[in-house]
Backbone as CSV, one residue per row, in Angstrom:
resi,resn,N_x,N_y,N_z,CA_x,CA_y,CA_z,C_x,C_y,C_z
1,UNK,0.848,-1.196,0.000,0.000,0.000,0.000,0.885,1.249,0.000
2,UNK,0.328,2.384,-1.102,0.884,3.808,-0.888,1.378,4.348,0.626
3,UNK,2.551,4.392,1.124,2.732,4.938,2.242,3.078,7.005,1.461
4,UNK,1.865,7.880,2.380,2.036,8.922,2.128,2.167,9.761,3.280
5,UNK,3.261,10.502,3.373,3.440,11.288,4.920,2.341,12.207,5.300
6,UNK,1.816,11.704,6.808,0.795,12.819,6.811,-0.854,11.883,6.513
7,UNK,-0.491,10.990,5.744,-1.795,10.159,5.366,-1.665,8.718,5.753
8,UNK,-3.175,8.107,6.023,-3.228,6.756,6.015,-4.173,6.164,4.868
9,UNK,-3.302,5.696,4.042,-4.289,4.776,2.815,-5.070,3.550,3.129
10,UNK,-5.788,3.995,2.689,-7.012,2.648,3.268,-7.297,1.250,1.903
11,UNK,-7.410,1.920,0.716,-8.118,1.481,-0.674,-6.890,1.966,-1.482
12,UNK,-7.434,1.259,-2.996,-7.446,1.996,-3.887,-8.659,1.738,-4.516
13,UNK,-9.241,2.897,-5.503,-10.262,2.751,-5.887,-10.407,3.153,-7.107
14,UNK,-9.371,3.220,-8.282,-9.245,3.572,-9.289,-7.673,3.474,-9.705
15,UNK,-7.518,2.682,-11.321,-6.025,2.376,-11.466,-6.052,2.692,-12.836
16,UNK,-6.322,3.413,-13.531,-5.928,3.871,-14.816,-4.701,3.924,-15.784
17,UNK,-4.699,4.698,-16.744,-3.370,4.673,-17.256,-2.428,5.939,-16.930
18,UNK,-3.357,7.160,-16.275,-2.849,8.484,-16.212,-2.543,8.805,-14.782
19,UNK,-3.662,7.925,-14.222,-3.708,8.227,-12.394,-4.199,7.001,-11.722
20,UNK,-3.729,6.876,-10.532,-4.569,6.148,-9.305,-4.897,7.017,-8.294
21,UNK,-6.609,6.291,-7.674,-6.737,6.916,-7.013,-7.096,5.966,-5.611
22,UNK,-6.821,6.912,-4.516,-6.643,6.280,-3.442,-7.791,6.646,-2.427
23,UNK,-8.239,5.852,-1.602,-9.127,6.558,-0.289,-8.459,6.217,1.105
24,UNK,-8.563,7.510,1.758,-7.402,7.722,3.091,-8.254,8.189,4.242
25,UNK,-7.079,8.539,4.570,-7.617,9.764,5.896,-6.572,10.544,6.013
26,UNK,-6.882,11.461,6.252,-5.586,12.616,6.971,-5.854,12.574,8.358
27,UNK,-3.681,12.344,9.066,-3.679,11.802,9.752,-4.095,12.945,11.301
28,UNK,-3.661,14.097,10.517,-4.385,14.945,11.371,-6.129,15.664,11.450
29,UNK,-6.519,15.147,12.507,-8.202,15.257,12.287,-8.817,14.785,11.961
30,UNK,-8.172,13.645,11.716,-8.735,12.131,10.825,-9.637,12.648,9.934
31,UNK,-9.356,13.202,9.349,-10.337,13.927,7.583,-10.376,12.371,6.825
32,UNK,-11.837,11.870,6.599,-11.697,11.257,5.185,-11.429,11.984,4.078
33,UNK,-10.242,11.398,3.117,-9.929,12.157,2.026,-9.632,10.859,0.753
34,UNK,-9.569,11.536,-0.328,-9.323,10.588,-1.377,-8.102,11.831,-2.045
35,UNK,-6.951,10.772,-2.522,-5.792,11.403,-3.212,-5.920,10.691,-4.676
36,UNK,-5.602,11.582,-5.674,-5.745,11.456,-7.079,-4.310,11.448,-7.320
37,UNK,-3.496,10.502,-7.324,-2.029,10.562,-8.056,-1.690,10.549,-9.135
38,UNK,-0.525,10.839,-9.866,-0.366,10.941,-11.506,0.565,9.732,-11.603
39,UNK,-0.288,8.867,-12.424,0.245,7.526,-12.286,1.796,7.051,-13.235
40,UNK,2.929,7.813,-12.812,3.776,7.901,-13.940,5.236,7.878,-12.901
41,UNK,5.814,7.184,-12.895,7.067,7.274,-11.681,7.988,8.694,-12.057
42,UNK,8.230,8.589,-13.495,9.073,9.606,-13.607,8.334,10.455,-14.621
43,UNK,7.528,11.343,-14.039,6.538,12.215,-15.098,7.940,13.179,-15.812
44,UNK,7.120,13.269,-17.234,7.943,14.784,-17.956,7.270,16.068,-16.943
45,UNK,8.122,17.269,-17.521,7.780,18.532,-17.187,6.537,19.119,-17.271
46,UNK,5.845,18.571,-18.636,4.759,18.507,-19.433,3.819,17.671,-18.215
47,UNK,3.595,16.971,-18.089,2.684,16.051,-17.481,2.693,16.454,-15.605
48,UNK,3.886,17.360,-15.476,3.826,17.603,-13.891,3.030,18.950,-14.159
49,UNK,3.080,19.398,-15.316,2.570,20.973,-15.222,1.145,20.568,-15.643
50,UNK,0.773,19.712,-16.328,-0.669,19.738,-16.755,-1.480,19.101,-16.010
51,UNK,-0.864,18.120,-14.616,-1.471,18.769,-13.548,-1.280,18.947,-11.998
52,UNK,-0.398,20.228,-12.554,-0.758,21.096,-11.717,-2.017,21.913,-11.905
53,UNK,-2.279,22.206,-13.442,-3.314,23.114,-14.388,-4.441,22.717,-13.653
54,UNK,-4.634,20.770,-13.527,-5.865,20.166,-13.355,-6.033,20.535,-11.810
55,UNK,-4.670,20.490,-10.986,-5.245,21.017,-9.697,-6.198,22.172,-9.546
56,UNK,-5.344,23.250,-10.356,-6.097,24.941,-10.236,-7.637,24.910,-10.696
57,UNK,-7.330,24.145,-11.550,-8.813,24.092,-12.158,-9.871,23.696,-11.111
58,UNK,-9.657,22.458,-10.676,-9.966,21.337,-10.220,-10.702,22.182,-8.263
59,UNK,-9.429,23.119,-7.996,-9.624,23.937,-6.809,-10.606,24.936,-6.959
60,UNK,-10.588,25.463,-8.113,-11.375,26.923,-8.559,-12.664,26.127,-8.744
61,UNK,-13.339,25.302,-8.781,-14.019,24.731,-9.346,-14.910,23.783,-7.426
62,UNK,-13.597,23.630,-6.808,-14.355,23.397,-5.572,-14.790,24.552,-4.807
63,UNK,-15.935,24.270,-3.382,-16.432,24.952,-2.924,-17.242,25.048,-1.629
64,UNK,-18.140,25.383,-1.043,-18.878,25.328,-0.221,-20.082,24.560,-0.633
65,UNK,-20.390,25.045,-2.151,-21.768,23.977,-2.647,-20.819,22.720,-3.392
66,UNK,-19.639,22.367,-3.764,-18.983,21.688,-4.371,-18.160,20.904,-3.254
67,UNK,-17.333,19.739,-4.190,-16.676,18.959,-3.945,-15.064,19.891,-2.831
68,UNK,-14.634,19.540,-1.926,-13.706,20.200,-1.644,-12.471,19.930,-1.658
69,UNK,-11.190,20.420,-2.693,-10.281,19.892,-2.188,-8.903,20.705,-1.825
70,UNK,-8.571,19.871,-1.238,-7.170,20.265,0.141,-6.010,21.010,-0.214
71,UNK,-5.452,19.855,-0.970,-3.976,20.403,-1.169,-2.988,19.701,-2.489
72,UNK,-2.274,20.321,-2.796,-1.896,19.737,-3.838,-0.306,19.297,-2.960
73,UNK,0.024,17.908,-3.082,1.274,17.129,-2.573,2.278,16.993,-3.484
74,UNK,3.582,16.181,-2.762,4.617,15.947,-3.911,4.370,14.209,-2.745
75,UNK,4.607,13.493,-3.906,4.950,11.805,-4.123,6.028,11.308,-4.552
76,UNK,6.903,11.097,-4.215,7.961,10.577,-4.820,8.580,11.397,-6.006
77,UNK,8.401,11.200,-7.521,8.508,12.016,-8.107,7.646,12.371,-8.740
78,UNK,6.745,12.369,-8.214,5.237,12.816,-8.775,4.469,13.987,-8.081
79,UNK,3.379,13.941,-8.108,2.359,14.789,-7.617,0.917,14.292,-6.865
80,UNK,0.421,14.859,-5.971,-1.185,13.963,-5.764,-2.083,15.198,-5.428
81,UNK,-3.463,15.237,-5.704,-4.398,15.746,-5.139,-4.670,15.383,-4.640
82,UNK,-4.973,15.933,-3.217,-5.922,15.783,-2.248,-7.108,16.542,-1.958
83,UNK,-8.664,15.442,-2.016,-9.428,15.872,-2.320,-10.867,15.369,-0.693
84,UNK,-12.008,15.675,-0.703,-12.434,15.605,0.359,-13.362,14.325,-0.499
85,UNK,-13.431,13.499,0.304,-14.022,12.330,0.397,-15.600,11.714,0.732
86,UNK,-16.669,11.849,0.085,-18.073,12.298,0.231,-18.440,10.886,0.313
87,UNK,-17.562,9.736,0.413,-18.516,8.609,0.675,-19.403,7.693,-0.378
88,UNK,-19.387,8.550,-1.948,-19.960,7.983,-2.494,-19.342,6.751,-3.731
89,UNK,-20.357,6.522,-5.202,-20.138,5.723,-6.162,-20.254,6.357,-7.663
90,UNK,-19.457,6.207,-8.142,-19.850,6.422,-9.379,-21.107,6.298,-10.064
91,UNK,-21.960,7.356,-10.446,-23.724,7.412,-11.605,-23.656,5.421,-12.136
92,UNK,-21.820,5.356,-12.654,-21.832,4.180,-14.133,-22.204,3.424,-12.691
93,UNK,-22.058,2.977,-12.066,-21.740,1.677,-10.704,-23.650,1.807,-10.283
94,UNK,-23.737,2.992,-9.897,-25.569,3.228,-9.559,-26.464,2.463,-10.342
95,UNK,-26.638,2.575,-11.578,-26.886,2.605,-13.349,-26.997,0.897,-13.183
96,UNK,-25.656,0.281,-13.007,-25.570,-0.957,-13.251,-25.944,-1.925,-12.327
97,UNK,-25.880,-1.371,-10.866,-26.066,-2.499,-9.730,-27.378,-2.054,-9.111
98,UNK,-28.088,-0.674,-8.643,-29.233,-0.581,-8.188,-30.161,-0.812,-8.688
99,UNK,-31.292,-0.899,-8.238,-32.756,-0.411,-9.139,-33.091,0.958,-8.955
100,UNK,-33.018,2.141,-9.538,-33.656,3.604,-9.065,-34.953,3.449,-9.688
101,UNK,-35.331,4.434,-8.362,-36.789,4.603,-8.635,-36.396,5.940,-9.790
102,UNK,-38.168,6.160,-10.032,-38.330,7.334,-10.875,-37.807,8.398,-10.286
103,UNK,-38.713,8.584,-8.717,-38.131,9.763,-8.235,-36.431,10.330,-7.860
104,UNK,-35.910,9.695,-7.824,-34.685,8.946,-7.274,-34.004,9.740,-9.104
105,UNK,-34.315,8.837,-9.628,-33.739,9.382,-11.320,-34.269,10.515,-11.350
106,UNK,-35.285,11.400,-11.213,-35.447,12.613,-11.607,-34.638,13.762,-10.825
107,UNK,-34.407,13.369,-9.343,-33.963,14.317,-8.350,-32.014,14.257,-8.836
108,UNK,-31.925,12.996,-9.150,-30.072,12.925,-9.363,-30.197,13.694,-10.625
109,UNK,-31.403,13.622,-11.657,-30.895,14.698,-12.833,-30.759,16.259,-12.612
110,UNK,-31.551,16.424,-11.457,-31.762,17.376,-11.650,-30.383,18.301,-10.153
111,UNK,-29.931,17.561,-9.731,-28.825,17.838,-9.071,-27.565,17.292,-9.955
112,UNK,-27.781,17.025,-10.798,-26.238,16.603,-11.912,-26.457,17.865,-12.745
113,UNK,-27.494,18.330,-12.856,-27.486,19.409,-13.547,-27.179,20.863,-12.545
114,UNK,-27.507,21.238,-11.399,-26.577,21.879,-10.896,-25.376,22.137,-10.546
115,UNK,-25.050,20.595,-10.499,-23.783,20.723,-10.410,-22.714,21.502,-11.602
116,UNK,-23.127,21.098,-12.515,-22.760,21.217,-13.710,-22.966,23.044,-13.866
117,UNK,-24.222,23.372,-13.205,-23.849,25.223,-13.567,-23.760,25.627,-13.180
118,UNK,-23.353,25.268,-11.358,-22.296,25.921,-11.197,-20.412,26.003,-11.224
119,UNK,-20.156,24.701,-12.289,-19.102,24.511,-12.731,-19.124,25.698,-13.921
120,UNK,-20.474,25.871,-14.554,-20.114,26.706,-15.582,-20.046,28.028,-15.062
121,UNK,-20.855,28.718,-14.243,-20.604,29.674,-13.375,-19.017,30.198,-13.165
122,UNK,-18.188,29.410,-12.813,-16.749,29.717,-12.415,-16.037,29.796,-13.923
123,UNK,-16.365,29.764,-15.115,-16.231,29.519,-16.656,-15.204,28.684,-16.630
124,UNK,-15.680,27.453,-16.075,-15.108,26.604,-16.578,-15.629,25.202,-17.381
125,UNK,-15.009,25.251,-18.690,-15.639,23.735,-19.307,-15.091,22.455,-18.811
126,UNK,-15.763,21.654,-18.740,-15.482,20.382,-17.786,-14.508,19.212,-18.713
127,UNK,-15.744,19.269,-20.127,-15.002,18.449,-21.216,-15.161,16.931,-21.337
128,UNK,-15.739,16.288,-20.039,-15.479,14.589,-19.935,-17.062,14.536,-19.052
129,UNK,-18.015,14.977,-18.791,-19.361,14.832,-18.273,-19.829,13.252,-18.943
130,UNK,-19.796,12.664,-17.779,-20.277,11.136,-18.491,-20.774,10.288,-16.788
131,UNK,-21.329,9.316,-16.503,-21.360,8.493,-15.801,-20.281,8.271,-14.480
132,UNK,-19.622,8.033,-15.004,-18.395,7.814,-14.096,-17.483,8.966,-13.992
133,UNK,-18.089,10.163,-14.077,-17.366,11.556,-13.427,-18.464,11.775,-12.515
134,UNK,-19.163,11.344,-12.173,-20.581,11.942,-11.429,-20.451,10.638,-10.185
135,UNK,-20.216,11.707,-8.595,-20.297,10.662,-7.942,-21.893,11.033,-6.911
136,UNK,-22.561,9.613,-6.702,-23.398,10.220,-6.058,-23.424,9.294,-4.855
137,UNK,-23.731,9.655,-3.381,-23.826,8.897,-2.312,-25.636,9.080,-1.388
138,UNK,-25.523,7.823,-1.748,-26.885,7.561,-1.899,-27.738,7.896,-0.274
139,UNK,-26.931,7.341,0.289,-27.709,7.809,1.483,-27.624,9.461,2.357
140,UNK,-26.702,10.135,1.651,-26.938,11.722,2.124,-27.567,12.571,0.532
141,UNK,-27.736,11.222,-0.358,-27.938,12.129,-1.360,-27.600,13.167,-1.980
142,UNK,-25.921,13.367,-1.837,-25.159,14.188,-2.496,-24.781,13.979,-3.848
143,UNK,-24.763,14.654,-4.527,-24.229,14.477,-6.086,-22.943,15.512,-6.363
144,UNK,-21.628,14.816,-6.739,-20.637,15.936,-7.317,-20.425,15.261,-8.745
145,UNK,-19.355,16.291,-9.198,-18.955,16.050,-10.523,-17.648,16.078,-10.354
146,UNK,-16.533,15.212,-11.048,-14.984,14.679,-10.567,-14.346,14.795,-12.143
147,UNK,-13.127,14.845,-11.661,-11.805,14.702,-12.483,-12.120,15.794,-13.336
148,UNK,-11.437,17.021,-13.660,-11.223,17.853,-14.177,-9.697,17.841,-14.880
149,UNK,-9.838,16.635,-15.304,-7.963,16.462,-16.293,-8.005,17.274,-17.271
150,UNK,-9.510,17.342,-17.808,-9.119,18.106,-19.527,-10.215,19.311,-19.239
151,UNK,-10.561,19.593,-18.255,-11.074,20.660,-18.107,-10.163,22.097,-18.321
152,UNK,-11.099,22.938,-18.945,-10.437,24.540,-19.179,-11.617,25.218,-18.707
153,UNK,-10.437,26.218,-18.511,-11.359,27.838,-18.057,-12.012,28.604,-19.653
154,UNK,-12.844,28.989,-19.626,-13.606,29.488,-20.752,-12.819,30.508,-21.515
155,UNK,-11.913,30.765,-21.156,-11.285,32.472,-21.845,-9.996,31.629,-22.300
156,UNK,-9.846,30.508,-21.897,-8.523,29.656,-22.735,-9.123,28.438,-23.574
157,UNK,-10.008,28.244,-23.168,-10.504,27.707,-24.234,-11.244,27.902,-25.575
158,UNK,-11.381,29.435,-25.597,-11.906,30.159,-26.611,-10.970,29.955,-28.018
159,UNK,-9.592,29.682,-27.189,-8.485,30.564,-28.046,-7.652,28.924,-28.650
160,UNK,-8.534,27.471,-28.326,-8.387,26.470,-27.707,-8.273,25.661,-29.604
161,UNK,-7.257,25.360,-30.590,-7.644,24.903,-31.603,-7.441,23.042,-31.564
162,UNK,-8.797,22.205,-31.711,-8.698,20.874,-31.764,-8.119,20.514,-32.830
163,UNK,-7.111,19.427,-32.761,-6.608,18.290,-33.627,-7.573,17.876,-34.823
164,UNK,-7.716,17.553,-35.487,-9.025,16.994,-36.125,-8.450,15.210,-35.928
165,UNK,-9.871,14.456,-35.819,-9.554,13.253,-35.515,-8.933,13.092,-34.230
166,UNK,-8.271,14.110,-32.984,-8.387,13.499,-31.992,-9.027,13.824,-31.052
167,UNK,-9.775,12.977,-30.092,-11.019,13.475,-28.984,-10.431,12.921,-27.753
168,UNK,-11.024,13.851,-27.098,-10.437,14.266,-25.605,-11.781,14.119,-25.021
169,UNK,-11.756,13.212,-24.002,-12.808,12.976,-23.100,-13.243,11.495,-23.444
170,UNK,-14.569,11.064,-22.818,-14.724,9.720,-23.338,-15.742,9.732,-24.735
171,UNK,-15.237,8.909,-25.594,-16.052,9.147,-26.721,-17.645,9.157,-26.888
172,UNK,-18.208,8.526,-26.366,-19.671,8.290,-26.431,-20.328,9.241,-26.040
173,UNK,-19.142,10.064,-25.006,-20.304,11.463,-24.803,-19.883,11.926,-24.889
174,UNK,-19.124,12.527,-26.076,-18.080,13.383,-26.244,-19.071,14.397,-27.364
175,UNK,-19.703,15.929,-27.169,-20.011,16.368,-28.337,-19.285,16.581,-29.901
176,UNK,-20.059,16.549,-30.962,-19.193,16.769,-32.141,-17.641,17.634,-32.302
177,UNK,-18.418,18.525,-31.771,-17.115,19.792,-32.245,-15.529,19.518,-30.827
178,UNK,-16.086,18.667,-30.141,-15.034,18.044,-29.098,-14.345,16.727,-30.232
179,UNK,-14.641,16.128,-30.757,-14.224,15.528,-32.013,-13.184,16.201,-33.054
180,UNK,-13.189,17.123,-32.997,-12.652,17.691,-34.478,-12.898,17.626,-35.570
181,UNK,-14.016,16.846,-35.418,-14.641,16.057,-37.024,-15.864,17.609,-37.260
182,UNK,-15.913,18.641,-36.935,-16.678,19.561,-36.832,-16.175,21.072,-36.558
183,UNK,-15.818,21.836,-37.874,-15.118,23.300,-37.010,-16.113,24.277,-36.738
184,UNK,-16.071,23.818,-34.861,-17.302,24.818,-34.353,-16.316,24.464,-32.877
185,UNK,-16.509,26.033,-32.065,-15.353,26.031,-30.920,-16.262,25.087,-30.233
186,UNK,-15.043,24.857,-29.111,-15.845,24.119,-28.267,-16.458,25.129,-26.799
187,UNK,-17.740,24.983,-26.028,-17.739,25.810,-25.345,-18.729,25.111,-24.346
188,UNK,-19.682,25.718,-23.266,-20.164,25.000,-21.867,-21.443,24.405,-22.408
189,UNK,-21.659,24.833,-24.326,-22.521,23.551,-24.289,-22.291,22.001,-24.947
190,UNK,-20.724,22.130,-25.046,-20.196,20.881,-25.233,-20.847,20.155,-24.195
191,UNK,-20.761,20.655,-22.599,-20.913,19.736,-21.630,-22.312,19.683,-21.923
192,UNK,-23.247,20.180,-22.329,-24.638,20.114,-22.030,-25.008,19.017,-22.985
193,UNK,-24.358,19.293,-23.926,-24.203,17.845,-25.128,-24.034,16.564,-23.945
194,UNK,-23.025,16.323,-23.641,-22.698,15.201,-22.956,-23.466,14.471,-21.460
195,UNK,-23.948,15.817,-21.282,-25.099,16.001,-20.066,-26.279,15.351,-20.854
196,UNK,-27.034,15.401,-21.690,-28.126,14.933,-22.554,-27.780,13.441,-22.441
197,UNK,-26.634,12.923,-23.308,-26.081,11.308,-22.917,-26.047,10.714,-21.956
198,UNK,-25.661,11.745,-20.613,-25.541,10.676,-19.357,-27.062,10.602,-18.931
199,UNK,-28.016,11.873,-18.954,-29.436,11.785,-18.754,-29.853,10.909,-19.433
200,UNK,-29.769,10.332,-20.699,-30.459,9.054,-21.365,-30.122,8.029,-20.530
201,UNK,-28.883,7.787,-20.841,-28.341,6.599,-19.526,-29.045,6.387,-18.837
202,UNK,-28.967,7.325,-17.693,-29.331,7.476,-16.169,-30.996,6.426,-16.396
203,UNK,-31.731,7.296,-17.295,-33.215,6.929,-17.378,-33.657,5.784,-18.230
204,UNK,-32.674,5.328,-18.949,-32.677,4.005,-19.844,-31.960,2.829,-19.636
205,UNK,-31.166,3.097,-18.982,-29.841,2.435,-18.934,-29.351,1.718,-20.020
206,UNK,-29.309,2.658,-21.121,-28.618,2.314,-22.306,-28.214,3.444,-23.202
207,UNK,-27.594,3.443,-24.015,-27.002,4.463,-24.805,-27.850,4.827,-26.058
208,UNK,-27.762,5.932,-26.035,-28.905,6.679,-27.388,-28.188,5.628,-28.753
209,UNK,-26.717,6.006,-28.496,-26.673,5.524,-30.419,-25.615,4.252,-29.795
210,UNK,-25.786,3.538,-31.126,-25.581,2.205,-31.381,-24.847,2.068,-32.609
211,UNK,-23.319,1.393,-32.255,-21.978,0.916,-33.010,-21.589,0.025,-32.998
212,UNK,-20.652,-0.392,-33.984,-19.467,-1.035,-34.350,-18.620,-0.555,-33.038
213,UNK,-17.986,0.845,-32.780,-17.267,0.882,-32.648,-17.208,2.771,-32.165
214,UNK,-16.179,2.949,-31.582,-16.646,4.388,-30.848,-17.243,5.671,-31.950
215,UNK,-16.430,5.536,-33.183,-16.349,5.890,-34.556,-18.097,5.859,-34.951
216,UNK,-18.407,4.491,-35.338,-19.589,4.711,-35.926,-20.338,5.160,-34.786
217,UNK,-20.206,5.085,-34.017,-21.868,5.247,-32.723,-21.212,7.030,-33.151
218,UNK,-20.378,7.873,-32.597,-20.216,9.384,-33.283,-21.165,9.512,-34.316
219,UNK,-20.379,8.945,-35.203,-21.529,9.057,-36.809,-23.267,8.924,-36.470
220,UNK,-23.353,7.917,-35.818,-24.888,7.991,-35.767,-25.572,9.064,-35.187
221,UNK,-24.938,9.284,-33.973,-25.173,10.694,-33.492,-25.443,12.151,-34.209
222,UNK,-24.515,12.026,-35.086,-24.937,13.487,-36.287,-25.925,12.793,-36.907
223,UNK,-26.430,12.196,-37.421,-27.616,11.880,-38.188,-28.868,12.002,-37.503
């Protein structure tokens, strides 16, 4: 297990290719906390600075009505966020293992959707709004919105030119012009695009369009 000074790791609860993430406590005040590490032993310059970006973002973006987080650490030769720990599960994990009621689905939409403006409020685009950025804990009935890796502030992302052919975020709810396959900027109703997808989800538990492959389900989507 992660030994981190100052912290006791309990879990891990996420192992990706970019980050792991951990659930702790801080050892002072026994804070439940969860640390987001950059999963890379010897990060480039590039990858320690982009996030740090995701911290600022990630901080500007927490709050009193939001998710809260702590502090930004050094790891070995890495970096970690430390973030406040709400107890809950991922929307995708809800979706797949509960039964929700109606009411239950209407009240999480309609608190996934606050969440969401007042992320836009602070102008920031989120970029990755899907299932498994949305944590909700069922028995205080809190809903946040997580990981701000490819999130931007609105006044840099104006100025923001996409790759064509490469997409950033997860594809299925990724809007067009987040594609590159579309020259139209990207802006806070990219997320509202992707917000529409996870609301189908949530209330179907299945996906609007239907593929081969991440490619064609896109395509079906413009049609």
């Amino acid at each position: 297990m992660t030994n981190l000074t100052g912290y006791k790791i309990t879990e891990m609860i996420y192992n990706g290719k970019h980050s792991i993430v951990y659930r702790g406590v801080r050892k002072e005040g026994s804070l439940p906390i969860v640390i987001k590490i950059l999963n890379e032993e010897y990060p480039s310059d590039q990858d320690l600075s982009f996030f740090k970006r995701e911290y600022e973002i990630t901080k500007k973006a927490s709050g009193e009505d939001s998710l809260l987080v702590y502090d930004l650490i050094s790891y070995d030769n890495t970096l970690g966020i430390v973030m406040e720990d709400m107890g809950g599960i991922p929307l995708s994990q809800a979706i797949l293992s509960m039964q929700l009621s109606l009411p239950e689905k209407l009240s999480l939409a309609i608190k996934i959707a606050n969440c969401l403006s007042l992320i836009h409020k602070k102008n920031i685009i989120h970029k990755d709004i899907n299932p498994s950025n949305i944590i909700w804990n069922r028995e205080t009935d809190r809903v946040e919105i997580i990981d701000y890796g490819i999130a931007v502030e609105l006044k840099r992302e104006m100025a923001y030119k996409m790759n064509l052919g490469f997409v950033e975020g997860s594809p299925k709810y990724c809007s067009p012009e987040q594609t590159g396959r579309i020259n139209r900027p990207v802006d806070s109703r990219s997320d509202l695009y992707s917000l529409g997808i996870t609301l189908y989800e949530l209330f179907t538990s299945q996906y609007p369009f239907t593929g081969k492959d991440d490619s064609e389900e896109f395509d079906e989507s413009r049609s």
